[in-house]
N, C-alpha and C positions, 0 to 999 in steps of 0.2 A: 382403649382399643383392644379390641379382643382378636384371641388369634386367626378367628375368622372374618375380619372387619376384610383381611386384604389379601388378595389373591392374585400368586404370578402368574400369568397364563404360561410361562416359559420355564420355569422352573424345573418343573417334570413333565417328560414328552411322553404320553400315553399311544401314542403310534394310529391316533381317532386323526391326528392333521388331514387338512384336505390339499393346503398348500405346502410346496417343498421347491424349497429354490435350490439351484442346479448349483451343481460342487463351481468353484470360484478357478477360473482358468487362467493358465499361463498365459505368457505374453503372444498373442497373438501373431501370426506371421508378416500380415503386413504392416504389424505394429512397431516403430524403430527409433529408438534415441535420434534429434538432431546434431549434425555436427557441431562442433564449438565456433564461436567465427572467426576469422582471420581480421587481422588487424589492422592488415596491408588493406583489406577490401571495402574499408570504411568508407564512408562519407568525409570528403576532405572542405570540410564546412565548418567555421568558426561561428560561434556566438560573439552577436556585438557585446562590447564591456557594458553597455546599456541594459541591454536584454536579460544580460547573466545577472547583474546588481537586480532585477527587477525581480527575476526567477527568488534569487538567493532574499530577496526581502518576503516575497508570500511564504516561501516555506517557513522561513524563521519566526514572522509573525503565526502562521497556523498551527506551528510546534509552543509558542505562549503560550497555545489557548485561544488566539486572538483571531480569527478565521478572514481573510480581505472579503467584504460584500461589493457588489458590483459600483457601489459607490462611491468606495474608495480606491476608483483606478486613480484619478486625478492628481491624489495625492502620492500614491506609490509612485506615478510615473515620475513624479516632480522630484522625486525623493530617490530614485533611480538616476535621474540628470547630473545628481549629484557627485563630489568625487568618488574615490572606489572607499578613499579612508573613512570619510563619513559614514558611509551606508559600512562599515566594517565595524565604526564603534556604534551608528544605529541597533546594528547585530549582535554585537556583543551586550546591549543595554536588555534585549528583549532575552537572550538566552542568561542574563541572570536572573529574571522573573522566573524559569523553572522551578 
């Protein structure tokens, strides 16, 4: 490669530009952080122990590597019914696969 094979357009600005993007502005006025939320103001709404074991199974599977297809609801769900221990050492079996 020779020292002319390659060329920065940006490197050195000859002042020929025809485009020039406008200096980069502060935060705008009606621009404004949200507040943090309050904790009182939640949603007073439990997950069933079913649903949680179900969540806590796809993530753990999709963290293997293992990703759930739509095929295997049947068996998750089945596998979710289960107690909270099993689907704990289910869990712990796939996070030694890391």
């Amino acid at each position: 490669m020779t020292a002319t094979a390659f060329v920065d357009p940006y490197a050195v600005e000859d002042g020929t530009d025809s485009v020039r993007w406008p200096p980069a502005e502060g935060r705008r006025e009606d621009d404004y952080l949200l507040a943090p939320p309050h904790p009182a103001d939640r949603l007073d709404s439990a997950i069933d122990p079913r649903d949680r074991r179900r969540l806590e199974l796809h993530a753990a599977l999709t963290a293997a590597g293992i990703p759930p297809r739509p095929e295997d609801r049947e068996a998750i769900d089945s596998l979710s019914a289960l107690s909270g221990s099993i689907n704990t050492t289910i869990q712990r079996w796939l996070h030694h696969t890391l």
